[in-house]
N, C-alpha and C positions, 0 to 999 in steps of 0.2 A: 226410378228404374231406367239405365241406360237404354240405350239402341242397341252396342254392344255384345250387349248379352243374343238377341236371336239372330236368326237366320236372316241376313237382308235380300235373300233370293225371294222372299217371302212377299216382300215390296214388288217384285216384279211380276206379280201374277194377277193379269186381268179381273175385277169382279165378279163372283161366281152369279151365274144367272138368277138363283133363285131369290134371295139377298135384293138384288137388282130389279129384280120383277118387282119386288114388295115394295120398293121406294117409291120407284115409275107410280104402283097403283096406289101408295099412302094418301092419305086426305080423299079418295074417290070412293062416295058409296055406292055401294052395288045396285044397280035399278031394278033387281030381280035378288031371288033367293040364290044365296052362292055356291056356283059347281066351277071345280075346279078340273080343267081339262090342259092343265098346264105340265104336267107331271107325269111320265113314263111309271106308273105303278099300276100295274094290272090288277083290276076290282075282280076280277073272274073269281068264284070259288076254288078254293087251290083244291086237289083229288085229296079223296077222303086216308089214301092209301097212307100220307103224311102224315095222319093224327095217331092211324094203326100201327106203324113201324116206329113211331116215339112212344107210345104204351108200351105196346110188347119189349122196347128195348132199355125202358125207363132204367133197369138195373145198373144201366152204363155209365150213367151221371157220375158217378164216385171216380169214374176211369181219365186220364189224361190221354185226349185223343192223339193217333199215330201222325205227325207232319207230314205224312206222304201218302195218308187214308186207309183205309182197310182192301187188303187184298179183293172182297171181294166190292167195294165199290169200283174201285180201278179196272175192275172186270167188268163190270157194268158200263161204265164209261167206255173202254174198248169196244165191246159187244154195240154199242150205239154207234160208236163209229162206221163200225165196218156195216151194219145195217142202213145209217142214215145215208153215207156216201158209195156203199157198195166197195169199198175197201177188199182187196187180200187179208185172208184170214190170217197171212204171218207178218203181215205192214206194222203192224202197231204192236206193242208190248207193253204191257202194261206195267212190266216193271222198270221202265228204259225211259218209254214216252209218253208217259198220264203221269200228272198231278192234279190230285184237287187241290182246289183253294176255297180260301172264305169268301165266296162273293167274287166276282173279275174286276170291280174296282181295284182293290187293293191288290192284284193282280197284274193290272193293267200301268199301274204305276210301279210296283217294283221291277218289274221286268227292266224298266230305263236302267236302274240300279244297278242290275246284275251286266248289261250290255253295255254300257256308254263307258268305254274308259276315262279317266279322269287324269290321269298324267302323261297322256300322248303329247308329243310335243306336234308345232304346227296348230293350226286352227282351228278352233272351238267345235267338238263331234256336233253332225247335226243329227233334229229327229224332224224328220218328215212328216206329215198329217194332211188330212183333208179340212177343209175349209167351206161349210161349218165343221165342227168335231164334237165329241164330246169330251168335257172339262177336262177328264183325268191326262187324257195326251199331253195338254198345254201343263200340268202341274207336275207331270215326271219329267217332261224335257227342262224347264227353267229350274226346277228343283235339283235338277243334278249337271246345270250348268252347261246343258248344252244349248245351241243356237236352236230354235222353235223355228223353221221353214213351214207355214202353213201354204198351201196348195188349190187352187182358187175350186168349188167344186159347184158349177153351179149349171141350172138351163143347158147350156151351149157347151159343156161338157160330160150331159149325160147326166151329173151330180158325182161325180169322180173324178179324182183327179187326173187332167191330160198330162200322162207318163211321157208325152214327146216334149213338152215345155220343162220339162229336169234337166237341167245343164250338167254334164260330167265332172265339172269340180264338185258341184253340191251332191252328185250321186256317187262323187268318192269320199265325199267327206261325212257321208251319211253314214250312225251308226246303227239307226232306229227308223222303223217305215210303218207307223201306224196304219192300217185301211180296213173299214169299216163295211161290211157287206153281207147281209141289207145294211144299209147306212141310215144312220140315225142323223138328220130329221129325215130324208128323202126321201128312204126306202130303195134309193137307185141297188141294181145288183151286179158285182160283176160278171163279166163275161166269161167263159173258160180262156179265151184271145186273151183277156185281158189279165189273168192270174197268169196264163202261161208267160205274158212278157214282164210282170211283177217280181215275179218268184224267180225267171232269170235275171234281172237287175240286180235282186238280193243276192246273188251268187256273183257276178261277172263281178260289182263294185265292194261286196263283201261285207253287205249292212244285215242286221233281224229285221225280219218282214213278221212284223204283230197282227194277224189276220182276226178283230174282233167280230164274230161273229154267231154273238150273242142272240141273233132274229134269226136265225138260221130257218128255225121250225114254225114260223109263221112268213106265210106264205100267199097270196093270191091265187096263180096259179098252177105256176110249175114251180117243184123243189130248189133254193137256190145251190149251184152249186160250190164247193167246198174247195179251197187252196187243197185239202189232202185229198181230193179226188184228183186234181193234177197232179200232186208228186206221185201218186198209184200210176198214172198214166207213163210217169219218166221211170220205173223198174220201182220206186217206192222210197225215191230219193227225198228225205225231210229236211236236208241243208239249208240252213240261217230261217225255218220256217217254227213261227208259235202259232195256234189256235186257240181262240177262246172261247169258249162257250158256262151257258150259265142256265140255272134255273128259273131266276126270276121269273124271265118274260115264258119260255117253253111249259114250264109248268103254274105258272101264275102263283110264285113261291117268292118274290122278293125280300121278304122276311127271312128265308130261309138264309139266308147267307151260303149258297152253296154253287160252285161251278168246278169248269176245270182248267188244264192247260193241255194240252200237247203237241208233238214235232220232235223238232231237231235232239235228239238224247246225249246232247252235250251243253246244249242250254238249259235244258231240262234236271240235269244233274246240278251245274252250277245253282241255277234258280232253288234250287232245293237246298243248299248251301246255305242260301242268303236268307231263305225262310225261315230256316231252323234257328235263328238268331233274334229274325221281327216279327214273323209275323203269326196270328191267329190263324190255330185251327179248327177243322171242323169238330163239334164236340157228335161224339160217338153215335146216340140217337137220330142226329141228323145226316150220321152218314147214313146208317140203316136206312131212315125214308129216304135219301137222296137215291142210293142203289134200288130201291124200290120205283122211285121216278125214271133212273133212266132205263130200267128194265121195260118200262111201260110204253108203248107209243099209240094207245086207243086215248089216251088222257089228251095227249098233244093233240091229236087228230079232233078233238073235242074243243079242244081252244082255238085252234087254225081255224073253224067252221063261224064261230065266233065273231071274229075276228071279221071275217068273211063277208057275215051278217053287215057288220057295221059298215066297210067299206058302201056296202051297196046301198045304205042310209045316205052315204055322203055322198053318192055319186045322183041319188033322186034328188036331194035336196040342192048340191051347187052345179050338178051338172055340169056347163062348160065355161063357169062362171070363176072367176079367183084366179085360174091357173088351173084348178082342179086335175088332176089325172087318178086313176088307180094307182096306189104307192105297191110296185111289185112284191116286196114285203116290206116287215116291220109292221107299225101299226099307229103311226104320225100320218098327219096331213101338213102340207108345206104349200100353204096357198098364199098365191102372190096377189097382195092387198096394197102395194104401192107404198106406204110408210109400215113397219111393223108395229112401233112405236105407239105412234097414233091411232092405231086399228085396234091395236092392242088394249090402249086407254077407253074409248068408243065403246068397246064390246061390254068391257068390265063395268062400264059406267050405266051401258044402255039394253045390254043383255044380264047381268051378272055372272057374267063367265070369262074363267081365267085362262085365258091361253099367255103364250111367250113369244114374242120378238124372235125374229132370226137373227138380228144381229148379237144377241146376246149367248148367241152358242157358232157363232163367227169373231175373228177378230179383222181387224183392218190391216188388210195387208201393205205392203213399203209403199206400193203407189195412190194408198189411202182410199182404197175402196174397199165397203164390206158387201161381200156376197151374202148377206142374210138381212140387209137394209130392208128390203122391200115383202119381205117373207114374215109368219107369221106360223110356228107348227101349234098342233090340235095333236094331242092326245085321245086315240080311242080305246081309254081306257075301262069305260064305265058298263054295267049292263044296254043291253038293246035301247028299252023305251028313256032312257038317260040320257044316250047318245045321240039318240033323236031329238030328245026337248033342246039339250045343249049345242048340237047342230044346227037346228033350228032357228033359236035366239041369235046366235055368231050369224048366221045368213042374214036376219032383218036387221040387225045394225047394222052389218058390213054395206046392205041395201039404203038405210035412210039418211 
């Protein structure tokens, strides 16, 4: 079988972390019974409301679900909006500026598709991202040929990227501006300051600003807030802006394959274009429990306490010890352990517990440094006394 034959963009894509994890740990046996706190998959029981809106709706299987969702999901989705963010009740439309999709992976990466022209002339479109990221950004930019600018996110920038070190060629050449908030591993959140001068750059240089904002609804303290709370603020201007949001983590539904998109209703039109061609929809019963989840916000409030819980396990147990801080959201810990690598191998070996390397959801940037060398994120994924045994273990290796 030639080379020929696939895609050689394919060849330029970093190794995926998980793959990578499992090699690092091959030949190491576990010194304890294995928990795996390496993986953003929420163990929470998902609301029972899920199991009740796939019975009652069972009849729908035989039906080919709508590409653009059911009238009344899309209502639902809107209705969360303008509750979560405190939105204008005429901001959002549900038939202009909501799409669901399957899951925001697949989301996340067609969006590049629909945005990144490919026969501009002059130099390679860039996509923009923070640094760590998550995988998907790095596999839509190199998959559709544009130059990958990762953006250094780390300590001494808050864990976001400093918008003042963007150079005006790269912010004209930008066609795509990934940014993650709660950000995944950190939990840093942005600032209203800071979406306000985001979302003007996306307009001034005339790039899509991808505002993934999948942790939205886990929280610490206060609610983070939302790119579409600032366009409400500018008269309800959605110009070069996508959100994304998702089930998974808000409802502890990752299985579900269920989230959405909204904004700009001319990206949102096109994007809907390019769907109807690749990609997977939501099949019918799972629209009904999805419109059932985002109707609900006592579930979410139920899992944010959760969540809560755990934080305050990890704060008794590492204290001021790692790096430690409260991760404002999200639901990662990013403790700095000096090699990831090595800390990583140690814990597995001498706790049995898997966590991941920062640098393996960083890349090394030109001057050959990874912001995620010295890091190590924790998954707080699992019940209470789980999260304790497994926090636990990770502190006395990290200690011996």
């Amino acid at each position: 079988m030639t080379t020929t034959m696939f895609n050689e963009r394919l060849d330029q894509l970093p190794a995926y972390p998980f793959p990578r994890l499992a090699a690092l740990l091959d030949g190491i046996e576990p010194g304890q019974s294995p928990l795996v706190m390496s993986i953003g998959e929420p163990q929470h029981e998902p609301p029972a409301m899920i199991t009740e809106a796939m019975v009652k709706y069972a009849s729908l299987w035989h039906k080919y679900p709508p590409g653009s969702g059911t009238p009344e999901l899309r209502d639902a989705i809107k209705n969360w909006l303008d509750r979560r963010y405190n939105l204008p009740t005429d901001m959002i439309h549900r038939d202009d500026h909501v799409l669901p999709v399957a899951g925001t992976r697949e989301a996340l990466y067609l969006i590049a598709t629909t945005v990144i022209p490919q026969d501009r002339p002059g130099p390679k479109p860039k996509v923009l991202l923070p640094n760590p990221f998550y995988q998907v950004y790095c596999g839509a930019a190199v998959l559709n040929d544009a130059e990958m600018v990762p953006l250094a996110a780390g300590p001494e920038t808050g864990f976001l990227p400093d918008l003042d070190q963007i150079d005006t060629e790269t912010l004209d050449t930008c066609s795509l501006f990934f940014l993650c908030s709660p950000a995944n591993p950190q939990g840093a959140i942005a600032s209203p300051e800071y979406l306000e001068r985001i979302i003007g750059l996306s307009r001034k240089h005339d790039f899509v600003l991808a505002m993934d904002e999948c942790y939205a609804d886990i929280y610490d303290r206060e609610p983070p807030i939302g790119a579409l709370e600032i366009c409400a603020k500018q008269g309800g201007n959605m110009d070069n802006l996508l959100v994304f949001h998702s089930l998974s983590k808000r409802s502890s539904a990752p299985g579900l394959r269920s989230g959405f998109v909204a904004g700009d209703a001319k990206i949102v039109k096109r994007f809907t274009a390019l769907r109807s061609y690749c990609s997977a929809t939501i099949p019918m019963p799972v629209m009904a429990a999805s419109t059932a989840l985002w109707n609900d916000d006592v579930h979410a409030e139920e899992n944010r306490d959760l969540y809560r819980a755990k934080i305050d396990i990890a704060a008794e147990i590492f204290g001021n010890r790692f790096g430690f801080y409260r991760p404002p959201g999200g639901f990662f810990l990013w403790l700095d352990v000096g090699d990831g690598e090595a800390a990583t191998k140690k814990i597995w070996k001498e706790a049995g517990v898997k966590v991941i390397p920062g640098s393996y959801l960083s890349i090394t940037d030109k001057d050959g440094s990874n912001p995620g060398t010295q890091f190590i994120r924790i998954a707080l994924v699992h019940d209470l006394a789980t999260t304790r045994e497994g926090l636990t273990r990770i502190a006395k290796a990290l200690e011996s």
